[in-house]
SESE-943186 format. One line per 8 residues: number of its first residue (from 1); their letters; for each residue x, y, z of C-alpha. Coordinates in nm, 3 decimals, decimal comma, always signed. Layout:
REM SESE-943186
NUM> A> X Y Z | ...
//
This chain:
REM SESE-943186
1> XXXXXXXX> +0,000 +0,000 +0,000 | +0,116 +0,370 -0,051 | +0,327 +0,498 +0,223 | +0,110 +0,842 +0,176 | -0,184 +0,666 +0,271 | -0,047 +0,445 +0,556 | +0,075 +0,791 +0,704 | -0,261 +1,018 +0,637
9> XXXXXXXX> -0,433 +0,721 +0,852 | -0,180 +0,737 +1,130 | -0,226 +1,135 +1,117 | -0,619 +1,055 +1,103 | -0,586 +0,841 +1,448 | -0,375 +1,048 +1,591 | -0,566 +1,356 +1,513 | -0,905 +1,172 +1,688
17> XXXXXXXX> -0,664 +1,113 +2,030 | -0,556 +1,488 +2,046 | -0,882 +1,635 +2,008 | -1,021 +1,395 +2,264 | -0,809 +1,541 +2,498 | -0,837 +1,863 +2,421 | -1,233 +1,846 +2,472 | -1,253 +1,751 +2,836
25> XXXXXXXX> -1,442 +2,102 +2,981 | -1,814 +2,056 +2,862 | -1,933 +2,402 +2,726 | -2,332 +2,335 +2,810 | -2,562 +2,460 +2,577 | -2,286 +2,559 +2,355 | -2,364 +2,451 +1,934 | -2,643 +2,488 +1,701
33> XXXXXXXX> -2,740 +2,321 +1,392 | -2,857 +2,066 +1,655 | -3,002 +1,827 +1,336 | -2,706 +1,654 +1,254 | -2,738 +1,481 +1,564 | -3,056 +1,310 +1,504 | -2,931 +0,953 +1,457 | -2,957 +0,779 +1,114
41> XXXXXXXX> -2,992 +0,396 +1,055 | -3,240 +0,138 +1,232 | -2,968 -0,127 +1,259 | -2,766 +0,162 +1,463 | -3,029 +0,246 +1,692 | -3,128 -0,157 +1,720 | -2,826 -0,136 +1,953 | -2,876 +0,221 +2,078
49> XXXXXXXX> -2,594 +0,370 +1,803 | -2,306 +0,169 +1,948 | -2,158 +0,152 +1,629 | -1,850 +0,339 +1,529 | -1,644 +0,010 +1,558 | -1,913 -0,235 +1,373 | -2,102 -0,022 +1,114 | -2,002 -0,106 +0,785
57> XXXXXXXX> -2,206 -0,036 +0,502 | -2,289 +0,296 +0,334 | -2,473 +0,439 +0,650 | -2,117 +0,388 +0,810 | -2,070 +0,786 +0,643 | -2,312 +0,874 +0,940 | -2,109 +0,719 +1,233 | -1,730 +0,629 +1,129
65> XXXXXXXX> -1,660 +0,706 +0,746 | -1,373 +0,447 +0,836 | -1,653 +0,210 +0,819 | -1,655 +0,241 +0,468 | -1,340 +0,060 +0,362 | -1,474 -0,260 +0,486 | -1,753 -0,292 +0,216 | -1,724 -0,584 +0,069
73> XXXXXXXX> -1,955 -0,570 -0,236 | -1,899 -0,313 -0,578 | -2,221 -0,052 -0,492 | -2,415 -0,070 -0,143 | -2,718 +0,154 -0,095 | -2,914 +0,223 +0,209 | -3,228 +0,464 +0,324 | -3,319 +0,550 +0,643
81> XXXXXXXX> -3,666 +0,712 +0,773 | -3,700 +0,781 +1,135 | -4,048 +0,865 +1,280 | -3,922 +1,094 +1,580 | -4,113 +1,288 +1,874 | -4,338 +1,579 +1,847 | -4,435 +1,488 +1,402 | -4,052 +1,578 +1,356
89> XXXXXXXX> -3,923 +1,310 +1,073 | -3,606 +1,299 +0,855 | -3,509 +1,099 +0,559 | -3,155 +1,034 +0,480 | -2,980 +0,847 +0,175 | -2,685 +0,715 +0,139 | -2,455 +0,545 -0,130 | -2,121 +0,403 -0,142
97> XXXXXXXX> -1,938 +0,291 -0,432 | -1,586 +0,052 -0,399 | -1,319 +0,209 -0,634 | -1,120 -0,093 -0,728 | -0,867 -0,148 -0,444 | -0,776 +0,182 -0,390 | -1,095 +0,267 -0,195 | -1,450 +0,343 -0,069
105> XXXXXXXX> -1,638 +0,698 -0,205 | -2,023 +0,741 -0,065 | -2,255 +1,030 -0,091 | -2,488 +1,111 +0,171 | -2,792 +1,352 +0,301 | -3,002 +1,403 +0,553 | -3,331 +1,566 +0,483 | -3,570 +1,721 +0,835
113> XXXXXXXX> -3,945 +1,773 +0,809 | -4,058 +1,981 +1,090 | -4,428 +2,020 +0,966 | -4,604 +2,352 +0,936 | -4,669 +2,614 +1,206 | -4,776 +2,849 +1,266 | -4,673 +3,253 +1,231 | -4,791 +3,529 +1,483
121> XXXXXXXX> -4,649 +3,891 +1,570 | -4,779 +4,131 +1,821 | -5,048 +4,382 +1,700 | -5,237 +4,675 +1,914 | -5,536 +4,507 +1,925 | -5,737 +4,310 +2,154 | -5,645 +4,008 +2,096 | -5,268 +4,106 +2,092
129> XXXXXXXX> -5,155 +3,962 +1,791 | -5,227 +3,853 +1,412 | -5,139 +3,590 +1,245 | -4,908 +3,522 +0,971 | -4,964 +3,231 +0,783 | -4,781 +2,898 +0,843 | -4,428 +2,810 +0,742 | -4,165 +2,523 +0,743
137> XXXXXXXX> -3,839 +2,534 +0,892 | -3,613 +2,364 +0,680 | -3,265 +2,197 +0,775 | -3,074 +1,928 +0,541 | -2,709 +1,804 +0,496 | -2,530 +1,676 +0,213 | -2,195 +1,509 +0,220 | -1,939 +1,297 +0,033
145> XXXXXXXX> -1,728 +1,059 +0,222 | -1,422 +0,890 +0,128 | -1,228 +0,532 +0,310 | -0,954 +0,342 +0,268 | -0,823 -0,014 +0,362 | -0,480 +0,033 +0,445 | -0,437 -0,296 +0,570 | -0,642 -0,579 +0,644
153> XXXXXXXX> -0,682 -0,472 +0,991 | -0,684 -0,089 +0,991 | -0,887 +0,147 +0,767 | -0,936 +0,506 +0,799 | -1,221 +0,748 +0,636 | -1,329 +1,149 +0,640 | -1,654 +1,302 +0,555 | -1,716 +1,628 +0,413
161> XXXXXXXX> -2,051 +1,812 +0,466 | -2,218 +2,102 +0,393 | -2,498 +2,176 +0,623 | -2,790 +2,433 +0,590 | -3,048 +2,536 +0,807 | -3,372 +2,827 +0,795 | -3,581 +2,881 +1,051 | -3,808 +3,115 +0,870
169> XXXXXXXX> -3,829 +3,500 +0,867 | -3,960 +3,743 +1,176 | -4,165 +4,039 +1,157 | -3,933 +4,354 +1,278 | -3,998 +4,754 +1,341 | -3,683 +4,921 +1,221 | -3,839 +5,217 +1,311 | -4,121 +5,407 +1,442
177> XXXXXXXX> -4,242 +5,377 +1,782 | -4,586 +5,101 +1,717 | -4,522 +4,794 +1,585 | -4,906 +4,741 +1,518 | -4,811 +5,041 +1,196 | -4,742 +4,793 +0,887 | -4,514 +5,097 +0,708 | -4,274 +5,003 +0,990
185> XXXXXXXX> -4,258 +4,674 +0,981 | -3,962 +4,478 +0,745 | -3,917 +4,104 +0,823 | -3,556 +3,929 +0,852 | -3,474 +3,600 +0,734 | -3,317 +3,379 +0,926 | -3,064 +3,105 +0,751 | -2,682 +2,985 +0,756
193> XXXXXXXX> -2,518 +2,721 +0,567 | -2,165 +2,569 +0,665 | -1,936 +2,319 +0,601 | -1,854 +2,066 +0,856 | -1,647 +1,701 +0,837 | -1,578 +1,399 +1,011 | -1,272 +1,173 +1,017 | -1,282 +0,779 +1,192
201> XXXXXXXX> -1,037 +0,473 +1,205 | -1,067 +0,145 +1,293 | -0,865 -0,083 +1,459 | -0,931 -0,507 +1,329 | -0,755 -0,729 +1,605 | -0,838 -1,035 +1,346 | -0,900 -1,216 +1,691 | -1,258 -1,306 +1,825
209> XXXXXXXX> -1,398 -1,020 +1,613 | -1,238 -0,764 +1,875 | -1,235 -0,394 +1,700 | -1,144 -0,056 +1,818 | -1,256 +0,233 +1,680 | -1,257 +0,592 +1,716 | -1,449 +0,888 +1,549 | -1,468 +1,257 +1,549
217> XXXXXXXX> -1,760 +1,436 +1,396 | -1,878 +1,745 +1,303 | -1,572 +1,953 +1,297 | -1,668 +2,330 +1,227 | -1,496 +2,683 +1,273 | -1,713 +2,889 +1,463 | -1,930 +3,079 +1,372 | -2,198 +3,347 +1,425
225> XXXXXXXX> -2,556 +3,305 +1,326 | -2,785 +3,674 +1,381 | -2,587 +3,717 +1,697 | -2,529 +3,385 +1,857 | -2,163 +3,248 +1,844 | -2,153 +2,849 +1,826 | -1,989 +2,526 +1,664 | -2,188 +2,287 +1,519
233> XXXXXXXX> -2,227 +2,008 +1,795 | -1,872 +1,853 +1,766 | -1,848 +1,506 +1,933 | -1,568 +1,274 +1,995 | -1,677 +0,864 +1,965 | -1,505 +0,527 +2,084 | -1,621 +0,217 +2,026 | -1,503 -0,137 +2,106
241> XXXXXXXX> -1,654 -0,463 +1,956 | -1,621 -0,850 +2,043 | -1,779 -1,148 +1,956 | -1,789 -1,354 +2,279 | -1,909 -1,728 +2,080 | -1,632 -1,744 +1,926 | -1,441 -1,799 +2,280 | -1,707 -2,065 +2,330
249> XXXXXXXX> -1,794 -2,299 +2,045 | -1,495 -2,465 +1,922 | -1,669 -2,483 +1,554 | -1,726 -2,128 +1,561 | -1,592 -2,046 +1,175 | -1,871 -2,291 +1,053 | -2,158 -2,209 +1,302 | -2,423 -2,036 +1,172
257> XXXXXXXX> -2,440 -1,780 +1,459 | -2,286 -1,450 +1,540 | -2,299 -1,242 +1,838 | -2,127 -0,937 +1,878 | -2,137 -0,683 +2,210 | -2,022 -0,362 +2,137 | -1,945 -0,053 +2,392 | -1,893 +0,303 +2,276
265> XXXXXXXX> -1,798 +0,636 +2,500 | -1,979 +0,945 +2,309 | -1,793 +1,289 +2,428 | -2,046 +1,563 +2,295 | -1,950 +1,923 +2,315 | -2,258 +2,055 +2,500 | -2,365 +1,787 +2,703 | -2,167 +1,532 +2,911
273> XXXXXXXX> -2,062 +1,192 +2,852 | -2,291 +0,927 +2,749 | -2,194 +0,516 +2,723 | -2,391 +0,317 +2,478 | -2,388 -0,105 +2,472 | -2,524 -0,290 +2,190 | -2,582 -0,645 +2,118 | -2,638 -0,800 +1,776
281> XXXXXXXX> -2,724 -1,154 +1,737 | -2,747 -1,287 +1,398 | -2,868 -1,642 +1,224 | -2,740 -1,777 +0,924 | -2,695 -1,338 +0,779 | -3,067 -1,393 +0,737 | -3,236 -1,291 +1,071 | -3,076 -1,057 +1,325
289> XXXXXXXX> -3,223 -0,944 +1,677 | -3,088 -0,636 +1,833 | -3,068 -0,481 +2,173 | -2,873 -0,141 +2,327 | -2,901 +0,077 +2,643 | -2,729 +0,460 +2,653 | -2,666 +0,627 +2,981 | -2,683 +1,003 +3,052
297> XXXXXXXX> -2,969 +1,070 +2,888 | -3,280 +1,195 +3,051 | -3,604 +1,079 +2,841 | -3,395 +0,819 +2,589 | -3,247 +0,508 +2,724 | -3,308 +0,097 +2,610 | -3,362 +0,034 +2,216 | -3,435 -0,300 +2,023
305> XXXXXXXX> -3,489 -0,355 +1,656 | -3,410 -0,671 +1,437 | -3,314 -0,690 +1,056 | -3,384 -0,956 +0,771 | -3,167 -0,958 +0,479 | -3,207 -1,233 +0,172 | -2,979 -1,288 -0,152 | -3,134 -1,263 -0,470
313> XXXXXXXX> -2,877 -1,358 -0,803 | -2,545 -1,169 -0,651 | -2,788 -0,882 -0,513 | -2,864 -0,857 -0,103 | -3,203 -0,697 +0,026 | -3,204 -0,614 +0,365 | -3,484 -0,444 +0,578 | -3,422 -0,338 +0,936
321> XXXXXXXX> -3,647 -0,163 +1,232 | -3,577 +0,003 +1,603 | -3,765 +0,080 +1,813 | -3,629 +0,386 +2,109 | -3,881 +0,443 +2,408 | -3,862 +0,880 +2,459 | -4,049 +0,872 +2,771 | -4,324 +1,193 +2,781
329> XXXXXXXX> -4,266 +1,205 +2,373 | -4,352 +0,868 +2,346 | -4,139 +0,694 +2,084 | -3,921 +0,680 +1,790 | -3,933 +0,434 +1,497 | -3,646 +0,380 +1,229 | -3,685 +0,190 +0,969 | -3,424 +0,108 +0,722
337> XXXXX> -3,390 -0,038 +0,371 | -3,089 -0,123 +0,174 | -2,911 -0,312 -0,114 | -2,616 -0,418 -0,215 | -2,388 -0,594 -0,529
//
């Protein structure tokens, strides 16, 4: 392999470790563009997102873009729609395609539907106000992801994104003393795009399926939106992986069962640390029943989901659900479908 690239994923790791460290003071309350946090993938959130170390198809972009160099097949496509709290839904695509040996390019997005609501501003009447019509925030994220294989142990991946967000326009008196007088009234928009990336290696022991991972994402400068200053919610991820039956049954490379536990360690910016454990059993790569728990959180906690996947003449189909109680918002739903060849 290129000595370039066995270096850039050395600087990749090494880059992960610094910033870890340099991110131990949690600034509360302290990013916007909150969105790109909503997780993406029902076979993630089967096992509460502990993933960063075991992802690795094209929703990997989403997690670890190291994830990516492990895809085995030429093209694998996935899309993910999550049913979240309070009518808030997002779709998200993704697509990775394997260039030859030298690597792993996807393309990505995330898409937010926040429904309609409703517009007010004040008015010198009796009622106090007037309404405005309805209108729908928007917020959506496109990226393009690139991994490579540098080994058959360690792989290494970044992801570049370019994030937008508009939260709709308010009414405004520039001047003039009553804001009920329309001639004084101007609205101001309010939107901001900006570019973002994440970076991820993993670490293949090529012993009892033990991996170690690690994964920064959303990198930003900062930046200033009306007259807020804030990153985008940076977050530092590791994950560790192991397949305990494979310490157990002695015919283990023949069985037709898999089990792998995973742990990860998720060091937000504006929030403190939360630990995520996921199980993943799976049954001949046909039926798979998944289980997670996160700590730290207030309303968000245990998650379960399962997956099928069937081959069809080279091509495999795969359909996957989770389920995530959300306590007083009741719950979310994910749903996942995918292919690959």
């Amino acid at each position: 392999m290129n000595r370039f690239f066995s270096y850039g994923s050395v600087a990749a790791l090494a880059l992960i470790l610094l910033s870890s460290s340099s991110r131990a003071q949690t600034e509360e309350a302290q990013a916007g563009f909150r969105f790109l946090e909503n997780p993406v993938s029902a076979e993630a959130m089967g096992k509460a997102g502990s993933c960063v170390a075991t992802m690795t198809n094209s929703d990997a972009v989403y997690w670890n873009p190291a994830g990516l160099g492990w895809i085995e097949k030429n093209v694998d496509f996935n899309m993910s729609y999550t049913q979240g709290i309070a009518d808030i839904n997002y779709f998200a695509p993704s697509v990775a395609v394997k260039l030859w040996d030298f690597g792993v390019l996807a393309f990505d997005g995330v898409a937010m539907d926040y429904g309609d609501f409703y517009g007010t501003r004040y008015a010198n009447n009796p009622d106090g106000y007037v309404e405005t019509g309805t209108f729908s925030p928007q917020a959506f994220a496109v990226g393009i992801g690139f991994s490579q294989k540098v080994s058959d142990r360690f792989s290494y991946g970044v992801h570049l994104k370019y994030a937008y967000q508009n939260l709709g326009g308010a009414w405004v008196a520039p001047s003039g003393a009553d804001i009920s007088d329309p001639g004084q009234l101007s609205t101001i928009k309010y939107s901001h795009g900006e570019p973002a990336f994440d970076v991820g290696a993993i670490y293949d022991f090529l012993s009892h399926g033990i991996r170690f991972a690690a994964a920064l994402q959303n990198v930003s400068r900062q930046i200033t939106y009306v007259q807020q200053a804030f990153f985008l919610p940076f977050s530092v991820n590791f994950g560790l992986a192991v397949d305990p039956l494979s310490f157990l049954l002695t015919d283990y490379a023949s069985s037709e069962h898999s089990f792998v536990l995973s742990v990860q360690s998720t060091h937000p910016r504006d929030f403190s640390e939360s630990v995520r454990f996921g199980g993943e059993y799976n049954f001949a790569k046909i039926f798979t029943l998944r289980a997670g728990y996160m700590t730290g959180l207030d309303e968000r906690g245990f998650t379960a989901g399962f997956g099928v996947s069937q081959n069809f003449s080279g091509y495999t189909l795969h359909l996957d659900y989770a389920y995530e109680p959300f306590g007083i918002f009741s719950a979310v739903h994910f749903i996942s479908i995918g292919a690959s060849y």
